[in-house]
C-alpha positions in Angstrom: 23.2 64.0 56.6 21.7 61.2 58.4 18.3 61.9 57.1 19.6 62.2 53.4 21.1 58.5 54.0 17.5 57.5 55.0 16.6 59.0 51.5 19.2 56.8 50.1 18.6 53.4 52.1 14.7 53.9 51.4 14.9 54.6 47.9 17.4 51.4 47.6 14.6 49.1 49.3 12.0 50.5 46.5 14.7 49.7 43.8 15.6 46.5 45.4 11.7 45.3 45.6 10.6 46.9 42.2 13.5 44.4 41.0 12.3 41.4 43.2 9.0 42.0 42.1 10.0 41.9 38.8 12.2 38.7 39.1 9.5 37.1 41.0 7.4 38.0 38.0 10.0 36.6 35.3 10.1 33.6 36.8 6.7 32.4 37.4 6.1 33.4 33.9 9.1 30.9 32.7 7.5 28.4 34.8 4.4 28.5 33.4 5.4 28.4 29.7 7.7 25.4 31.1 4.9 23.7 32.1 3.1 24.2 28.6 5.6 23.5 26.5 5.7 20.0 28.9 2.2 19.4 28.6 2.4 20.0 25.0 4.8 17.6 24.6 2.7 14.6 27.1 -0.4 15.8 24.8 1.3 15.2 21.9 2.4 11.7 23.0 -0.6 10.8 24.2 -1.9 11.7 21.0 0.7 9.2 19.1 -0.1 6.6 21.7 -3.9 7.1 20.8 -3.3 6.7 17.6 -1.0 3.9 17.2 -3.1 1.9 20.1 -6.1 2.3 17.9 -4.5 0.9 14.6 -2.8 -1.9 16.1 -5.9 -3.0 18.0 -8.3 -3.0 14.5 -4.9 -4.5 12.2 -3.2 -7.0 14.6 -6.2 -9.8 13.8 -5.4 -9.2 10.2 -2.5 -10.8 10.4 -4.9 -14.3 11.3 -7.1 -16.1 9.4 -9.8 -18.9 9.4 -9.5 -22.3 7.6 -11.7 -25.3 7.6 -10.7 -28.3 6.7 -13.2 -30.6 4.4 -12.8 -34.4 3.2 -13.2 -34.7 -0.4 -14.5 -37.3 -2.7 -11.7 -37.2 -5.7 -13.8 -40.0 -7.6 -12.4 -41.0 -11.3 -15.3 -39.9 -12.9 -15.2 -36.9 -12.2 -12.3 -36.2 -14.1 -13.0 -37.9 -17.0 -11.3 -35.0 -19.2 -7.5 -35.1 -19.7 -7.7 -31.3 -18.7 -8.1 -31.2 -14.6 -9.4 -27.9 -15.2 -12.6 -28.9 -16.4 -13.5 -31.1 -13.5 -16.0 -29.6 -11.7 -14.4 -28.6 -9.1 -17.4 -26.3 -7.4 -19.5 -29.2 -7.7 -16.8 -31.0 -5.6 -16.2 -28.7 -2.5 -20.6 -28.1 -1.8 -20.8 -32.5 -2.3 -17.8 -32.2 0.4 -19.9 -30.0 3.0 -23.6 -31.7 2.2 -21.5 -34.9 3.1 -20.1 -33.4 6.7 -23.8 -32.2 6.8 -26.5 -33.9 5.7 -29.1 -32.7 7.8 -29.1 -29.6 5.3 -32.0 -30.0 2.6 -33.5 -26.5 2.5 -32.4 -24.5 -0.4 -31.8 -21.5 1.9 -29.9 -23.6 4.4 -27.1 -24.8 1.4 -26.7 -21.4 0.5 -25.6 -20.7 3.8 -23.3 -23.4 4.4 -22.0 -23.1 1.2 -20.9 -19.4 2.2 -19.1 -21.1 5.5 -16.4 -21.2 2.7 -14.2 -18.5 0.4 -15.2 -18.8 -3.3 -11.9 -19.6 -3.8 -12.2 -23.0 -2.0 -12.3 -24.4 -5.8 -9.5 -23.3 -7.0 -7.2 -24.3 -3.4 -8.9 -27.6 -4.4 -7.5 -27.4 -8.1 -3.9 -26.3 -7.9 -3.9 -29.1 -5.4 -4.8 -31.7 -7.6 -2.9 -30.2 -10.5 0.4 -30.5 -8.5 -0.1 -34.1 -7.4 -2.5 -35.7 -10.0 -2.2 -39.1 -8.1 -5.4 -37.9 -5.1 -7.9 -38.4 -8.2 -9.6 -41.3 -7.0 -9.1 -40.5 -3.4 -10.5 -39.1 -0.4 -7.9 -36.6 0.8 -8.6 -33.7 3.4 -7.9 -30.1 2.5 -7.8 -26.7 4.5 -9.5 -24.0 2.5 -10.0 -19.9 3.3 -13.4 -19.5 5.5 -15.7 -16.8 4.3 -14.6 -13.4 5.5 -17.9 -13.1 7.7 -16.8 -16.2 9.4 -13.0 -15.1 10.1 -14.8 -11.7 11.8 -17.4 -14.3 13.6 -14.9 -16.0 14.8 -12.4 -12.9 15.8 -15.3 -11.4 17.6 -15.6 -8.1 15.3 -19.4 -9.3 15.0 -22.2 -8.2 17.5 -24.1 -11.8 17.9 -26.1 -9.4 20.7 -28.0 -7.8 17.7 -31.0 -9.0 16.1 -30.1 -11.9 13.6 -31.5 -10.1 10.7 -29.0 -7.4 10.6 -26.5 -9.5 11.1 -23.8 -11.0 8.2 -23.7 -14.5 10.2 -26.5 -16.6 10.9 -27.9 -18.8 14.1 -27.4 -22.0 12.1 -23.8 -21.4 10.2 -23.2 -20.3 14.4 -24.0 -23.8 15.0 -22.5 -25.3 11.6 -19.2 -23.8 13.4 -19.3 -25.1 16.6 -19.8 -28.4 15.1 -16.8 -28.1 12.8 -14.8 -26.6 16.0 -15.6 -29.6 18.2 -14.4 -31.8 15.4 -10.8 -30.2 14.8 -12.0 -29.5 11.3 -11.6 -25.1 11.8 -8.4 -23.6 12.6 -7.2 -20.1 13.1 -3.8 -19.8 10.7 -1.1 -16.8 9.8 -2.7 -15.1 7.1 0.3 -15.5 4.6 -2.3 -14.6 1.8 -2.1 -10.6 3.4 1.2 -11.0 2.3 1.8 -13.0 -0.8 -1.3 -11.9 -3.1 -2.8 -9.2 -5.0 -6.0 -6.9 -4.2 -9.1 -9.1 -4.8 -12.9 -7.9 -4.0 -13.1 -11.1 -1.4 -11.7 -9.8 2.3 -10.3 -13.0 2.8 -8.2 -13.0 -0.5 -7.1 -9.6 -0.4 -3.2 -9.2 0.1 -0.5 -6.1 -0.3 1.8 -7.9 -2.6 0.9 -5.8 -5.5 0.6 -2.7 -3.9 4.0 -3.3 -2.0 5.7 -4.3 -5.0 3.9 -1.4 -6.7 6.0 0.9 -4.1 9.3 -0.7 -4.5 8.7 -0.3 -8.4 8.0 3.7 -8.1 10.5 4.2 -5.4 13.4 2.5 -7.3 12.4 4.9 -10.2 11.8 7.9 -7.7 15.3 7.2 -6.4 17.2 6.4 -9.7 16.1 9.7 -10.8 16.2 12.1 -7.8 19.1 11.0 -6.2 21.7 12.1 -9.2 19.5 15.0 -10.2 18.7 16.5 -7.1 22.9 16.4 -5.9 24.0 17.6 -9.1 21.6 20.8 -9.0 22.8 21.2 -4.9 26.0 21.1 -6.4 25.9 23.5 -8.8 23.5 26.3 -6.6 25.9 25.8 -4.2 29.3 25.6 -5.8 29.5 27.1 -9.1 26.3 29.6 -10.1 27.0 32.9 -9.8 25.7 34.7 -7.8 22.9 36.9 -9.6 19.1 37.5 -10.1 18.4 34.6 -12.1 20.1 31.8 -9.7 18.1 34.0 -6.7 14.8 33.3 -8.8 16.0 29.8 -9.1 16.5 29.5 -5.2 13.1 30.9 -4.7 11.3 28.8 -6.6 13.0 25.4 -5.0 12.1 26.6 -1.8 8.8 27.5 -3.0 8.2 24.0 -4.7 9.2 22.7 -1.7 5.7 24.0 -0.1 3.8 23.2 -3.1 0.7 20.8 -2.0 1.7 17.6 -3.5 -1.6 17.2 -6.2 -0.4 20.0 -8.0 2.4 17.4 -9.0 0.2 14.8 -10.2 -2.1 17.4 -12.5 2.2 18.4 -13.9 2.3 14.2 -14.6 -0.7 14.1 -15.8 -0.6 16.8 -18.2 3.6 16.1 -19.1 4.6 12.5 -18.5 0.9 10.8 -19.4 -0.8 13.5 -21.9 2.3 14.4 -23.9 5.0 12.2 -23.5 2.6 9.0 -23.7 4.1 7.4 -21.0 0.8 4.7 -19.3 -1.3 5.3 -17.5 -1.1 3.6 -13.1 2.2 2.0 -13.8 5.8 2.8 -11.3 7.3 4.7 -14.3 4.6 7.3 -14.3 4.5 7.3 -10.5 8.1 7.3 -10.3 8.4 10.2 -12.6 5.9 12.3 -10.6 7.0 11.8 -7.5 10.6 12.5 -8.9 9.4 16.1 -9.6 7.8 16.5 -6.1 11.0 15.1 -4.1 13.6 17.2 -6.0 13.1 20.2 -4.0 13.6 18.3 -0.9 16.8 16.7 -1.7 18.3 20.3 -3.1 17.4 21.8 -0.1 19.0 19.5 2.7 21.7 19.2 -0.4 22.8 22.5 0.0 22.7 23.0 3.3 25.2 19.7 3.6 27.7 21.5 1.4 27.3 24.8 3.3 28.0 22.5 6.6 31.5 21.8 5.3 34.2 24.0 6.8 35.7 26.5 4.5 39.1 25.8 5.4 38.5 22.4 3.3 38.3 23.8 0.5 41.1 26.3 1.2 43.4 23.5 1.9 42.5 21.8 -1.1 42.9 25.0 -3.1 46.3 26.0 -1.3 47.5 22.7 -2.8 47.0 23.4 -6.5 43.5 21.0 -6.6 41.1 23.2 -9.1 37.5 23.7 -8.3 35.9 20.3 -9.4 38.6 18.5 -7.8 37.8 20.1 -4.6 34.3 20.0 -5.0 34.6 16.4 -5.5 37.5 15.1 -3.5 36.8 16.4 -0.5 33.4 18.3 0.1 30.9 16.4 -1.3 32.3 13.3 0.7 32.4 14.9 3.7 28.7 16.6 2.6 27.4 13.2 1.4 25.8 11.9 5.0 23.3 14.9 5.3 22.5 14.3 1.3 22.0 10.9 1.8 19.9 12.0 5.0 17.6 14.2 3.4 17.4 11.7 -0.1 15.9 9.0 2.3 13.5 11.3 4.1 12.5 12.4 0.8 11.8 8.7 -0.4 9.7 8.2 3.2 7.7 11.1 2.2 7.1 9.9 -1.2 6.4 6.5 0.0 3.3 7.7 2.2 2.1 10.0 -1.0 -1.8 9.1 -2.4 -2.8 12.4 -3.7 -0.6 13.0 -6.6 -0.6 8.9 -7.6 -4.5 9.1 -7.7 -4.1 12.0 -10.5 -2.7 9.6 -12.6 -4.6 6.4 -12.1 -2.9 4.4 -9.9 -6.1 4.2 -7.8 -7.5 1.5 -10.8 -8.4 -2.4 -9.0 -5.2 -4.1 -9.8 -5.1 -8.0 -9.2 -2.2 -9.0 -10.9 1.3 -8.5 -9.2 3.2 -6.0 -11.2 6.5 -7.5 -12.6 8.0 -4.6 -14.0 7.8 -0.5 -14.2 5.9 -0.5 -16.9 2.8 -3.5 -15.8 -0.2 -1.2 -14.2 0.0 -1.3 -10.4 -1.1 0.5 -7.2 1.1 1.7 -4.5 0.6 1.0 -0.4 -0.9 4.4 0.3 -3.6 4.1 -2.4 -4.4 0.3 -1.7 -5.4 1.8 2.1 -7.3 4.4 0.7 -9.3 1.4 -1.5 -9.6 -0.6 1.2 -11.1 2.1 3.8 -14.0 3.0 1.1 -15.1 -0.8 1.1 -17.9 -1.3 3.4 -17.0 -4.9 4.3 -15.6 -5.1 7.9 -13.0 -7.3 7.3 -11.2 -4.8 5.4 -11.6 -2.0 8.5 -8.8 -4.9 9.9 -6.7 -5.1 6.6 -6.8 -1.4 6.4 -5.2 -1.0 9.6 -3.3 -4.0 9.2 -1.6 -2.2 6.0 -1.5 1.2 7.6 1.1 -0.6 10.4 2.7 -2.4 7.1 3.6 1.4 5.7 4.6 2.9 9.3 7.1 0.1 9.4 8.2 0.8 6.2 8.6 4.7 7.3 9.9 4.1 10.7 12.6 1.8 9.1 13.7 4.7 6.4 13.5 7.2 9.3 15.9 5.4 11.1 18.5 4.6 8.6 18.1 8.4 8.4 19.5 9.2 11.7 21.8 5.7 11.2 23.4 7.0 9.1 24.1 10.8 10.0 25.0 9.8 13.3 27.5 7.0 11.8 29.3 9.5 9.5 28.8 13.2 10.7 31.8 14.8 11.2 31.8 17.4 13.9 33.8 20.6 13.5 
């Protein structure tokens, strides 16, 4: 008997450390996928951190800008033409800096002092005279835009350690600088031109007015069309298709569409909305149209699943009280569905907001100075003015290039977090 308990208590200490072993086991192996699934997670911040560090530091200088300030000589005969306009006005600004300079004789040398300033110096000179005709005949002083090589001298994006041949700023315009800094004549501003002009093929003029406006245009038709659309099709899936093959096809192919790479969408516009309907080319209605058809799927599918969120026993109480089906469906589940449609519209509209590829298909990458003023004018959009910008081998648009990539992430981050605004202001938890 005694030895059969042995048996008994041994074979209990095997079970016992077969199960420790295996606990032991268990839980080292939970630890370590804890501790990847943590460093995933630091990786991946420090990924984000990387990468927003990186754009603010080339885009916050953007947001500056270089102006000199130069005394000009309005004489009356100059402007002996009724029309300002015909004054020359070119003529005017290089007198102004051979005057602050007269030590300049070579050709070479006025060709470089003359690119101290933007080329549109002459026309800041012109509107000013055209608003207040009454400085002809006098010698007023004037801030104008400093060449973009300057601005980038003078922000220290240029290597003055490198041999003066290959760089774009020369020894004497160095000098021609420090003179005008020691006189109070060059300034460092807010570049409100980034924000209140058009693309231009001077860094210093360049702007995302268009392009933003461009956006607002395209989302407004985006919106206006996949908003009522895409809810009414949720609706209808969800509420009153039968249930059969062809709505299961249907299903399929939303969710498929869904995953469709978004180019494919812009050859469909091309071939639909430009080709065949006529509709012209790189203006908001085309864009809008195309990026209706890619957003669609998006807003059906969190559409749906808001309606399939809402309790049955709504609709069984609304039923139980003599309300038909369209009442119910619109009395009382689609307002209680409405947050996580509203949800998934915006973060639709933020992914169509960052689109380039399917906007490219149909011409909205064309150089567009002019600031659209309605759906149909020819524009670009923010995504496709970065992706202009980044091809330009100028340095100063590396900095405007950033400078509008932190433009669009605010623009996303904003849309993003009405998102969550509003589903955490109006979810209702069952």
């Amino acid at each position: 008997m005694s030895t059969q308990t042995e048996n008994n208590m041994e074979q209990n200490q095997n079970t016992f450390g077969v199960i420790s072993k295996g606990l032991k086991k268990r839980y080292r192996a939970e630890k370590i996928f804890k501790s990847l699934g943590f460093s995933a997670v630091l990786l991946t911040i420090a990924f984000i951190v990387f990468l927003f560090t990186s754009i603010c530091f080339n885009g916050y200088s953007a947001f500056s800008q270089a102006k000199i300030a130069l005394s000009v000589s309005l004489d009356a005969d100059k402007f002996q033409n009724e029309n300002i306009a015909d004054a020359n006005f070119p003529g005017i600004i290089k007198d102004s800096l051979q005057q602050m300079f007269p030590e300049v004789k070579s050709r070479n040398d006025k060709k470089l002092l003359y690119a101290l300033i933007s080329q549109n110096a002459a026309f800041t000179l012109q509107e000013k005279i055209e608003r207040d005709p009454s400085l002809i005949g006098t010698n007023p002083t004037i801030w104008v835009l400093a060449n973009d090589d300057v601005d980038m001298y003078l922000k220290g994006r240029i290597d003055m350690t490198t041999a003066e041949s290959d760089r774009r700023i020369k020894d004497k315009q160095v000098q021609w600088l420090d003179q005008l800094k020691r006189n109070g004549q060059l300034k460092t501003v807010f570049n409100t031109t980034f924000f209140t002009s058009g693309d231009s093929r001077e860094p210093e003029l360049a702007g995302i007015l268009g392009a933003a406006k461009g956006s607002l245009y395209t989302l407004l038709i985006t919106l206006a069309l996949s908003f009522p659309i895409g809810v009414a099709a949720a609706i209808y899936l969800e509420e009153f298709a039968p249930k059969n093959i062809w709505t299961d096809i249907i299903e399929v192919n939303i969710n498929n569409l869904a995953a469709v790479p978004s180019i494919i969408f812009g050859l469909l516009g091309l071939a639909i909305f430009i080709n065949f309907w006529g509709v012209p080319r790189s203006t908001p209605l085309a864009g809008g149209l195309v990026l209706t058809l890619m957003t669609l799927p998006t807003i059906i599918i969190a559409g749906r699943a808001s309606l399939k969120s809402v309790p049955p026993s709504i609709r069984e109480a609304a039923l139980g009280v003599g309300a038909s089906k369209v009442q119910t469906v619109f009395h009382h589940v689609l307002p209680l569905a409405m947050p996580g449609m509203l949800t998934g519209t915006i973060i639709g509209m933020a992914q169509a907001l960052g689109e380039t590829a399917p906007l490219l298909m149909i011409g909205m990458i064309a150089f567009i100075v002019d600031i659209p003023g309605s759906v149909t004018d020819p524009s670009t959009v923010l995504p496709v003015q970065i992706y202009l910008w980044a091809d330009s081998p100028e340095r100063a648009f590396t900095e405007k290039t950033s400078a509008a990539i932190m433009v669009l992430l605010a623009f996303l981050i904003f849309m993003n977090a009405a998102a969550v605004y509003l589903r955490k202001k109006f979810e209702i938890k069952w």
